[in-house]
N, C-alpha and C positions, 0 to 999 in steps of 0.2 A: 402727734395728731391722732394717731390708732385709726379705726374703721369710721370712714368721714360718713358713713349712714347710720352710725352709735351715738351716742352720748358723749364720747370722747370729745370733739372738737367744743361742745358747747359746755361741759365739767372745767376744760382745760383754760377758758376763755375765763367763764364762774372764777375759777379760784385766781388767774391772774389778776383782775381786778380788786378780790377779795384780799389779797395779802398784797395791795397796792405795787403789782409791780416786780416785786423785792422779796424777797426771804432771807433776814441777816445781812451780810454783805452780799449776799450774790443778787442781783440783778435777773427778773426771767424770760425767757426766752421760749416761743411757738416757735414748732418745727414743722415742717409741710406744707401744702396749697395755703399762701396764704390766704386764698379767696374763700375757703372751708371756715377759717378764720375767720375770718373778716364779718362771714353771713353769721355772726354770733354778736357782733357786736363792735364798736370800734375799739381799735388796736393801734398803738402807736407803729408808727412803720421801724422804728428801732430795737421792735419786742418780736420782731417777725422774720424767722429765719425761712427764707421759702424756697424749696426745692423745686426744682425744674420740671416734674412730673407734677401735672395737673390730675384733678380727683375730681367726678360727679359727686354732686352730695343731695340725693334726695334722702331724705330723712326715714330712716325703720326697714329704706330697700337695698340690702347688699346689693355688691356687684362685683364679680372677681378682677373686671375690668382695671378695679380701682388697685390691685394688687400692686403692682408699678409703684404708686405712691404710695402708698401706706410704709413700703418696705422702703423707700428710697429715704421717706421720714426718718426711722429707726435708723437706718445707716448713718443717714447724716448728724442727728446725736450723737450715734457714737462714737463716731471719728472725731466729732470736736471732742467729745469727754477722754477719746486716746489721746489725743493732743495735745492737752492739756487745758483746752478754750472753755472749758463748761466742766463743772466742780461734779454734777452730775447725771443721771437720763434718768426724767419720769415720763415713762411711756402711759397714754390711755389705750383705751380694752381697744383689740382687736376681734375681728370674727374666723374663726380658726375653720369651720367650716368653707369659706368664704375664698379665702385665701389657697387652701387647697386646692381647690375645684379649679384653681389659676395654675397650679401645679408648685404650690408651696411646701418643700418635701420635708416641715418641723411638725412636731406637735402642737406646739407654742412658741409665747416669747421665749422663758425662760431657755430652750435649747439653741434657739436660733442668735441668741448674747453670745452663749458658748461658740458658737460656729464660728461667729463674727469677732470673738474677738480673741478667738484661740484659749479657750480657757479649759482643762481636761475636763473638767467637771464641773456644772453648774447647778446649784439648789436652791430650791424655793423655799424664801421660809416667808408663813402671814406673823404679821407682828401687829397686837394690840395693845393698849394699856394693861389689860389684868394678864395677859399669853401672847404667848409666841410660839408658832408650832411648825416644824419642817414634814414633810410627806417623800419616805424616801425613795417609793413610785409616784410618778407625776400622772400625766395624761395617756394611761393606758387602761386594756379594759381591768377589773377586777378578778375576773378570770385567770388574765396574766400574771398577776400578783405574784403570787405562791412561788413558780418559777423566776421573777426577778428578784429575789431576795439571796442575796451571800452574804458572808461576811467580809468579803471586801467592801462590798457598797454600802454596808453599814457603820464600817471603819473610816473610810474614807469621806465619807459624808458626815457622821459625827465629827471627824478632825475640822472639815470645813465649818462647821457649824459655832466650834468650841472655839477656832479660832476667830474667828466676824464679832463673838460674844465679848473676844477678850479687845479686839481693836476696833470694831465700829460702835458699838455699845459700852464699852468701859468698864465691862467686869471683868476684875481681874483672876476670881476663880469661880467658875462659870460650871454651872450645874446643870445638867442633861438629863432629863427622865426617857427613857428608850421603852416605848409601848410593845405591847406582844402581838401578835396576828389574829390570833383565834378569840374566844372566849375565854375567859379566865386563865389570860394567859397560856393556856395550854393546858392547865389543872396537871400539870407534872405528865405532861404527854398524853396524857388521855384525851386532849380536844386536838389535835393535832402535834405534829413533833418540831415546828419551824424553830419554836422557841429555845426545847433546846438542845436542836441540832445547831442549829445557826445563829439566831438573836442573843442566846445566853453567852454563848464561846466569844463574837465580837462586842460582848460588852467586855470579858475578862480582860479581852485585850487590850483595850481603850482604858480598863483600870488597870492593869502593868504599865501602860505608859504616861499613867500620874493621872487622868481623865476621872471628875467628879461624876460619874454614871448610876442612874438608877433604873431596876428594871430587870428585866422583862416587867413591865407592870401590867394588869388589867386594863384594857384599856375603855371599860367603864366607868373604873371607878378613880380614875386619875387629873380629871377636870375639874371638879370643884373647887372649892375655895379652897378650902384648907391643903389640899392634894397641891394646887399650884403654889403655895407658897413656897412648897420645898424643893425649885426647880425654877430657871431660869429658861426654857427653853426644850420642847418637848419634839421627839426623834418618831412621828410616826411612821405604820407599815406601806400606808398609800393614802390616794388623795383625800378622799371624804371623811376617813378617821380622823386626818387633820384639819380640814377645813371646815366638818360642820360646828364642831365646839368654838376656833376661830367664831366664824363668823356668828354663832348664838353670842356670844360674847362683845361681836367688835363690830358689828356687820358695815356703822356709817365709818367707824374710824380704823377699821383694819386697814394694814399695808401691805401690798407683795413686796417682798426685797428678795432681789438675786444676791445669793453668796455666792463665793468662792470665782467669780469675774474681778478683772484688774482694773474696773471701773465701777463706780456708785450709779445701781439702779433701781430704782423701785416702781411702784403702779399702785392704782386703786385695787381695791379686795372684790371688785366683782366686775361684770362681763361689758357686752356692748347696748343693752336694754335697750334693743330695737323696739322693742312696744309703746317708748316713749321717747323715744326721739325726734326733736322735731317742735315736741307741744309745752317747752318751757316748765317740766317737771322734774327733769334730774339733781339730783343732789351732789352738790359739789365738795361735801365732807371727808369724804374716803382721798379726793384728788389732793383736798388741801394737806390733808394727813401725810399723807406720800409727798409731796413736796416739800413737808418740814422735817418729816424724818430722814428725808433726804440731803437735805442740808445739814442736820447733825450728823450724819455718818459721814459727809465728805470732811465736816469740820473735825471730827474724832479723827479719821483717816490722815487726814493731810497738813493738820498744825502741828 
């Protein structure tokens, strides 16, 4: 359902209709108030999983009130997708501000998969047609940066990455391009040393242990055409180095996918567009996207 004052309930509605229903063999399913539902449009009562926490939904006006449900939504996916009931969870935009202010102690979804569903470590990658790109800091400040980078977390999060590439996506040898922090890479230390105190040493690593890696690259000049064709999937330093070329790129058909969880989930590539919630404007392309990539990775996963 995501934040019933967003976009979410009424993209989520859009695309059920739009893909009649169905995506392949799975059958779809609305999770949350189904009354949030419903004010979208009719819904057959057998497409409507509705959780016992009730949600105001006036349109564009959060409310942390609404926290209860939103999260009891997300739970309740999930536990059908551990269960086996549901192949797998596409969650809509939530409002992270919103949810806090209720005393919601995540950053985002992406952490809050992990929590729920015990998973050591969970990644975000956006996936489009021409890119696919991981940010191996999420939703903190920029600032922070510099100090959250080691090379464990770049090790371990490129294995996450290399592995999802080789079993939900069906490359069997899967090419990583790993971006640098600074400017030109570093210019051999002169813009900074991150690269190669840290980024340079876990890549060698991750090439000792057979991993097709490239990199520290510039991370200006790694986007383009011709730069992505030789890489399957790109390892940036933090959020907006990876999400603004995504999204110039993919903006209606990008997907969030969480790696490295023991269940298929994915989301639209962008937020809760409270500015137009409400007035029959939202685009349900990024949702429908997410719902079918979502069903190829359970089908990759689980046939």
């Amino acid at each position: 359902m995501g934040d019933p004052a967003g976009v979410g309930p009424e993209i989520a509605v859009a695309a059920y209709h739009a893909l009649s229903g169905r995506i392949g063999s799975h059958p779809l399913q609305l999770v949350g108030d189904a009354d949030v539902f419903r004010a979208q449009g009719d819904i057959p009562d057998a497409a409507l999983v509705s959780t016992t926490r009730a949600a105001s939904h006036a349109p564009g006006r959060t409310d942390p009130a609404n926290a209860p449900a939103i999260l009891a939504a997300i739970k309740t996916a999930v536990r059908a997708a551990e269960e086996g009931r549901a192949a797998a969870v596409v969650t809509a935009p939530i409002n992270k501000a919103s949810l806090m202010k209720a005393g919601f102690g995540f950053p985002g979804h992406t952490e809050y998969l992990a929590h729920l569903t015990g998973a050591p470590r969970a990644v975000m990658m956006l996936a489009g047609k021409d890119l696919r790109v991981v940010p191996l800091t999420i939703h903190i400040p920029y600032t922070a940066v510099p100090a959250a980078l080691t090379k464990e977390a770049i090790t371990e999060t490129a294995a996450i990455v290399l592995a999802a590439l080789r079993k939900d996506f069906g490359i069997s040898h899967p090419r990583l391009a790993v971006a640098g922090l600074n400017p030109h890479a570093g210019e051999d230390g002169e813009i900074g040393r991150e690269e190669k105190d840290i980024i340079a040493p876990a890549i060698e690593r991750l090439r000792k242990n057979g991993g097709k890696i490239l990199g520290p690259l510039p991370p200006d000049t790694m986007f383009h055409e011709e730069a992505r064709a030789g890489y399957d999937a790109a390892l940036c330093m933090y959020h907006d180095q990876a999400l603004i070329p995504l999204k110039t790129l993919a903006f209606w058909d990008g997907v969030n996918v969480t790696l490295g969880l023991p269940i298929v989930r994915t989301s639209p590539d962008h937020g809760t567009a409270l500015d137009i919630a409400g007035k029959k404007k939202a685009d349900a392309r990024s949702m429908i996207a997410a719902i079918r990539l979502a069903a190829e990775i359970a089908d990759a996963r689980y046939s």
